[in-house]
PyMOL Python script that loads the backbone (N, CA, C, O; Angstrom):
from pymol import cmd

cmd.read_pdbstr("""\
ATOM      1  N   UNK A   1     -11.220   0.216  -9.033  1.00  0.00           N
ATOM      2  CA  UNK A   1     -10.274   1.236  -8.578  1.00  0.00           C
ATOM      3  C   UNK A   1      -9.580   0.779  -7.295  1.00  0.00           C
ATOM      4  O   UNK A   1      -8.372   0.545  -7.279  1.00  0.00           O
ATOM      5  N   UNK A   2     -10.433   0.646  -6.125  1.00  0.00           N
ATOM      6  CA  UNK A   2      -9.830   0.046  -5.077  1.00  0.00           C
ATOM      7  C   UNK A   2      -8.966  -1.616  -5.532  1.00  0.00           C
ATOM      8  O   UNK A   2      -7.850  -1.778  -5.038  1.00  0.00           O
ATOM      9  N   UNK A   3      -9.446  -2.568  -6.302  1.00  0.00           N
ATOM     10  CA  UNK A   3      -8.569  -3.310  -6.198  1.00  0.00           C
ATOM     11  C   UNK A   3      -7.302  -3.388  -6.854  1.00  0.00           C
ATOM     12  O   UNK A   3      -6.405  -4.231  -6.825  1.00  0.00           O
ATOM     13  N   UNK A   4      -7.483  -2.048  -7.591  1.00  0.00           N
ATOM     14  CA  UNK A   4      -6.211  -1.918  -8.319  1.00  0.00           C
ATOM     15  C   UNK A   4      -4.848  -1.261  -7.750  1.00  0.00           C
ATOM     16  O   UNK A   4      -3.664  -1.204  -8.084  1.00  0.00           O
ATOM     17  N   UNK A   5      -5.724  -0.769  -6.645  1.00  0.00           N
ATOM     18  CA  UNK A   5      -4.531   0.455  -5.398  1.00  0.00           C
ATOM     19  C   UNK A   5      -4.043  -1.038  -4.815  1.00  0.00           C
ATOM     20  O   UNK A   5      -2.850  -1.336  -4.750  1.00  0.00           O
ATOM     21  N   UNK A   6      -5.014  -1.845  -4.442  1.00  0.00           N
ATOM     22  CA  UNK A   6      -4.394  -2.734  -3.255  1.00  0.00           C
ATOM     23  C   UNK A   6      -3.329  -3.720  -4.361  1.00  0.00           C
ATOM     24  O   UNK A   6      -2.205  -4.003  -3.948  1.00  0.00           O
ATOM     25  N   UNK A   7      -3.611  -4.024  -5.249  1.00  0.00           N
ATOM     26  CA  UNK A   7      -2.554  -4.823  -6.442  1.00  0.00           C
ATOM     27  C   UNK A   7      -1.041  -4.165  -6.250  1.00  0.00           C
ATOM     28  O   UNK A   7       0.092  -4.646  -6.221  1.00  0.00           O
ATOM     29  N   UNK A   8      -1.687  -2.579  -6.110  1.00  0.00           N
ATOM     30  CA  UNK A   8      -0.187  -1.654  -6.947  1.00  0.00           C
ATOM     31  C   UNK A   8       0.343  -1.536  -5.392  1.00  0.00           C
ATOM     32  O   UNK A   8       1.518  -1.256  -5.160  1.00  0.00           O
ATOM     33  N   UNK A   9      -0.231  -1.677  -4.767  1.00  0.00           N
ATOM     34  CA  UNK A   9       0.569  -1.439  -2.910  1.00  0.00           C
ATOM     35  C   UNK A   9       0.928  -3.233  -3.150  1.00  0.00           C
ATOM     36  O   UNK A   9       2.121  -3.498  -3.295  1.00  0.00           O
ATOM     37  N   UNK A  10       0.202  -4.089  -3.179  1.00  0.00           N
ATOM     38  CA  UNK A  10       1.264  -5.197  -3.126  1.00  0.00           C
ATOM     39  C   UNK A  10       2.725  -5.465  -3.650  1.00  0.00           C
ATOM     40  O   UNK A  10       3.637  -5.695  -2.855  1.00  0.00           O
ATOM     41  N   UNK A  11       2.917  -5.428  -4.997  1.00  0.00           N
ATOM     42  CA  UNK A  11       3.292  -5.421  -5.952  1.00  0.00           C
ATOM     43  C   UNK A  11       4.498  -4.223  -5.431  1.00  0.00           C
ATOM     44  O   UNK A  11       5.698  -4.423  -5.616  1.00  0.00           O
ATOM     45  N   UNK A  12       4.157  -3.420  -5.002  1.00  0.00           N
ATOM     46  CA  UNK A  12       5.303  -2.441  -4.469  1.00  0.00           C
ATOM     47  C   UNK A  12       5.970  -3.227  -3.106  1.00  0.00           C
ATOM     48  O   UNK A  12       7.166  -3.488  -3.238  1.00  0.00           O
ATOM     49  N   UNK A  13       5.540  -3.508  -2.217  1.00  0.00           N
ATOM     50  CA  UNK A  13       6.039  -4.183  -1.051  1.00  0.00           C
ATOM     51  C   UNK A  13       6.473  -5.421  -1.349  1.00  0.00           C
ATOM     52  O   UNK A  13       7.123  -5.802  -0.375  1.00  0.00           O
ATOM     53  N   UNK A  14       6.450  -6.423  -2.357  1.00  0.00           N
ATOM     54  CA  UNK A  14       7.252  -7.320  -2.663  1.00  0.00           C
ATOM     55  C   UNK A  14       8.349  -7.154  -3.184  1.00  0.00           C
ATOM     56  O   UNK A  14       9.417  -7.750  -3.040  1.00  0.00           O
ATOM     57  N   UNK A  15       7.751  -5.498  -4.403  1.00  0.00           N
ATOM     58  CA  UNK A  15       9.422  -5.399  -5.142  1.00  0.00           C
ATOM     59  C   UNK A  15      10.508  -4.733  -4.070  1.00  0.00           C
ATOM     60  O   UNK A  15      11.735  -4.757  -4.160  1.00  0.00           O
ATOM     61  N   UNK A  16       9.647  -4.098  -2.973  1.00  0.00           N
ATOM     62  CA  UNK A  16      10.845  -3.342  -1.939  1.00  0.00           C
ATOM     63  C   UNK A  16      11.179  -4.196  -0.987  1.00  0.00           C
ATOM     64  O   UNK A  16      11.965  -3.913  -0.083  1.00  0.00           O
ATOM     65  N   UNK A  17      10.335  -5.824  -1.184  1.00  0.00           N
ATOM     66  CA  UNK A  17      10.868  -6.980  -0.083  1.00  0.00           C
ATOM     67  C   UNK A  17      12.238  -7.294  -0.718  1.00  0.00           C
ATOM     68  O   UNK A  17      13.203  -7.207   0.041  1.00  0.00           O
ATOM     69  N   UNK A  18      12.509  -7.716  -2.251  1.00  0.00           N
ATOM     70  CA  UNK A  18      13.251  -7.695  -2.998  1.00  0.00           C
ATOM     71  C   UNK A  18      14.340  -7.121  -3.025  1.00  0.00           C
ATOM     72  O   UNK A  18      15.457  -7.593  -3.237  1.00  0.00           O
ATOM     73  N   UNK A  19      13.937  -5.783  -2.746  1.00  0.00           N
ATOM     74  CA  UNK A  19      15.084  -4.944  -2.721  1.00  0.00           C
ATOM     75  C   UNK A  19      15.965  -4.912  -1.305  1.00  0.00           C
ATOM     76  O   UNK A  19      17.060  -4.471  -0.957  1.00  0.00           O
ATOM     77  N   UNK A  20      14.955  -5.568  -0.745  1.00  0.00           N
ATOM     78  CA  UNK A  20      15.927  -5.410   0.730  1.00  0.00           C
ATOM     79  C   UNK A  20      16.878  -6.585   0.956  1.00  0.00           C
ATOM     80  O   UNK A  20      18.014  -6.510   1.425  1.00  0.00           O
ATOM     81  N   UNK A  21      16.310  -7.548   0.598  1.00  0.00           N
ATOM     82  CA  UNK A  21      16.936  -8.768   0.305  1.00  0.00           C
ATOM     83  C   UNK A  21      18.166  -9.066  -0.180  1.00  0.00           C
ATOM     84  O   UNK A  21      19.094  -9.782   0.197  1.00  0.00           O
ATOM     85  N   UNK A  22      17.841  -7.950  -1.624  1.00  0.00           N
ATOM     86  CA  UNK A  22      19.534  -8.168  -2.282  1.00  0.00           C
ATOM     87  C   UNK A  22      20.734  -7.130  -1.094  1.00  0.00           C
ATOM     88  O   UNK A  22      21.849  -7.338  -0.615  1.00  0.00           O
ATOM     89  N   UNK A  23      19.990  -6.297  -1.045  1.00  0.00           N
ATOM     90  CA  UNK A  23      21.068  -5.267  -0.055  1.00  0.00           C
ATOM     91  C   UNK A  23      21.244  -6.122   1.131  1.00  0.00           C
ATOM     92  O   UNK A  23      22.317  -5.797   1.639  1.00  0.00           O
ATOM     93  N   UNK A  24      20.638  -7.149   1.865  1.00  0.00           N
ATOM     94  CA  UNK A  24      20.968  -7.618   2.755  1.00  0.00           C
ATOM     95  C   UNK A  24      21.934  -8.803   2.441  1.00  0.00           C
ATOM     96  O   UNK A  24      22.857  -9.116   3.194  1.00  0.00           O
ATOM     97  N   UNK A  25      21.750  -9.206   1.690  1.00  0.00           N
ATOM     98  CA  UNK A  25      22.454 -10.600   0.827  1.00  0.00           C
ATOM     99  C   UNK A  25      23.521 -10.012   0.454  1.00  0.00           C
ATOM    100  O   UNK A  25      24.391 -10.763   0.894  1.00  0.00           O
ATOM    101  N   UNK A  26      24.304  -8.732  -0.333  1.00  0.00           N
ATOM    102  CA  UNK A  26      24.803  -7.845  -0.790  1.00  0.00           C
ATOM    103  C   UNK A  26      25.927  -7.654   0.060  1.00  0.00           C
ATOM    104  O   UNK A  26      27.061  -7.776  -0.403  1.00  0.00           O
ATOM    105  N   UNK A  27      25.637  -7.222   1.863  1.00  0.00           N
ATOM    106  CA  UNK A  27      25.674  -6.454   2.742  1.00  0.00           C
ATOM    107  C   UNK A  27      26.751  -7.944   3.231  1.00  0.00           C
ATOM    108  O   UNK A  27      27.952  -7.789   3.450  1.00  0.00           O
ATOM    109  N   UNK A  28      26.063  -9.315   3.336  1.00  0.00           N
ATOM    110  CA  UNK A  28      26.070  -9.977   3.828  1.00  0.00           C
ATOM    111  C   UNK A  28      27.465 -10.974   3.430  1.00  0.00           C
ATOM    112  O   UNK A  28      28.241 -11.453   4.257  1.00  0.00           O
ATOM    113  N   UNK A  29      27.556 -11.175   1.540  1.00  0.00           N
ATOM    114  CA  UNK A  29      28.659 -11.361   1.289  1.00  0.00           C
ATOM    115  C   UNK A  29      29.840 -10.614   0.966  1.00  0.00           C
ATOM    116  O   UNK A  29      30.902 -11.098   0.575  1.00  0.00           O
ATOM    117  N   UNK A  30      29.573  -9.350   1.164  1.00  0.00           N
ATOM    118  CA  UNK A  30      30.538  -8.471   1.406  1.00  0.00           C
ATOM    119  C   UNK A  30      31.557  -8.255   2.866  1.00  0.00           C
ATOM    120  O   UNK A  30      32.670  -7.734   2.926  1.00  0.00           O
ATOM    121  N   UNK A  31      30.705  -8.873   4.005  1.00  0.00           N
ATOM    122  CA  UNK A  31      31.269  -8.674   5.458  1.00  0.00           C
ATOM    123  C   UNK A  31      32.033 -10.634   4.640  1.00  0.00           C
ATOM    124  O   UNK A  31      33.220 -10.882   4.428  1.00  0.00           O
ATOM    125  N   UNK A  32      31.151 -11.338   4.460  1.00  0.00           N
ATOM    126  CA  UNK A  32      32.042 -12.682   4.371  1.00  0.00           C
ATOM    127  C   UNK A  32      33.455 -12.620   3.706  1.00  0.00           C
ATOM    128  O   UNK A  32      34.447 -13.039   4.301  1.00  0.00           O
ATOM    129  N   UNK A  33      33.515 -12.053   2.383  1.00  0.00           N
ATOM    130  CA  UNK A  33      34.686 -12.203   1.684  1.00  0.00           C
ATOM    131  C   UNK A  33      35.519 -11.199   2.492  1.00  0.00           C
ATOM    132  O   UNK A  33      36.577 -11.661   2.918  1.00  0.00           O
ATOM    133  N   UNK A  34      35.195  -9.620   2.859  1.00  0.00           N
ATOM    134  CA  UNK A  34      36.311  -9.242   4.038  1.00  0.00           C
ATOM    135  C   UNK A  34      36.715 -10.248   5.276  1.00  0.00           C
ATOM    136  O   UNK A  34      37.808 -10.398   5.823  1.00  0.00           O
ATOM    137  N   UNK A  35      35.790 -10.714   5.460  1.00  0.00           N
ATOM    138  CA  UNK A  35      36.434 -11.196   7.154  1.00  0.00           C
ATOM    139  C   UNK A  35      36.934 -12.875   6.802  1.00  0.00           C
ATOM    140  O   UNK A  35      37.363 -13.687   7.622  1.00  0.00           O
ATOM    141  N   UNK A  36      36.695 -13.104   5.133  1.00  0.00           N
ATOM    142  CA  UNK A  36      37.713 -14.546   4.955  1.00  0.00           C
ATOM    143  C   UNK A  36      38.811 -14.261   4.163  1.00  0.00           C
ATOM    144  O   UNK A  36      39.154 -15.097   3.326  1.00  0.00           O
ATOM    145  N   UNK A  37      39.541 -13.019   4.307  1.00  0.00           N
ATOM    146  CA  UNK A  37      40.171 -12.596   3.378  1.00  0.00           C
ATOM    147  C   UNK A  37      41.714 -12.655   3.776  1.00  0.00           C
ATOM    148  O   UNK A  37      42.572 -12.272   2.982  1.00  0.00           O
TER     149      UNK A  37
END
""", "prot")
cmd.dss("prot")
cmd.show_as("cartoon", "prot")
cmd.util.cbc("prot")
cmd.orient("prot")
């Protein structure tokens, strides 16, 4: 039971590392193509 919480809390914080990533990457070539535009 416990190692299955700590799996499903990993497994969540990588997919929301993920998610931040693309929004930052996202975020990131969006300011590029405005400001080489």
């Amino acid at each position: 039971m416990t190692t299955t919480s700590v799996e499903s809390v990993k497994k969540k914080n990588s997919n929301q590392m993920s998610v931040n990533m693309l929004i930052i990457y996202e975020a990131g070539t969006t300011n590029y193509v405005s400001f080489h535009r």
